[in-house]
C-alpha positions, 0 to 999 in steps of 0.5 A: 500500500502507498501513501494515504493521506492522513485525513484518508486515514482518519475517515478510513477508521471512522468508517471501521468503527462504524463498521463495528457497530459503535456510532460516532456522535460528532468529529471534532478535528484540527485544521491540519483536517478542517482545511481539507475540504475533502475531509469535510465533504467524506464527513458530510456524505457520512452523515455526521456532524462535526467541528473542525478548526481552519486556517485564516485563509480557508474561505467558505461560499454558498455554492450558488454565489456569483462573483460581482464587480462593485458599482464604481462610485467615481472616486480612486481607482476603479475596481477590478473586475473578477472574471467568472471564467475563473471562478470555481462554482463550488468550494468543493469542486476542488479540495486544493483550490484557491478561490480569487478574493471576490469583492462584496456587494450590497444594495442596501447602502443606508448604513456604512460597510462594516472594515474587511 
């Protein structure tokens, strides 16, 4: 047997538990498991509940979420557009993907953006 990655290994011995009749309640893991999106996709597809650390860069998006180009208010530079093209249309369509920074639009513009 070749290489297996560690999170691999960890659903691999949830399932062998469960195969022995003892049930997991919840998985609770680090983000060295959080971060891989194919860990929490093999948790999901279990059925089970979890809590899992990630790291300050791991980002999350509803899967139906469009990327939008803020309108340009006139002053400074004008905002890049993000290109859809690029885009991956889920978090999970690739567990190593790293999604563009996509900028945040609202049409309610009554109150201040909050910073960040």
């Amino acid at each position: 047997m070749g290489h297996v990655e560690k999170w691999q290994l960890a659903l691999d011995m949830i399932d062998e538990t469960r195969s022995w009749g003892i049930e997991v309640p919840q998985v609770i893991a680090d983000g060295g498991y959080g971060d891989t999106a194919a860990f929490r996709l093999g948790l999901e597809e279990r059925g089970l509940d979890y809590a899992v650390g990630i790291s300050t860069t791991t980002t999350a998006r509803p899967e139906d979420a469009q990327p939008c180009t803020p309108a340009y208010p006139g002053r400074g530079p004008r905002t890049p557009s993000v290109s859809t093209a690029t885009t991956p249309s889920s978090s999970r369509s690739s567990p190593t993907a790293k999604p563009p920074p996509w900028p945040t639009c609202r049409r309610d513009t009554s109150t201040p953006m909050p910073p960040g």
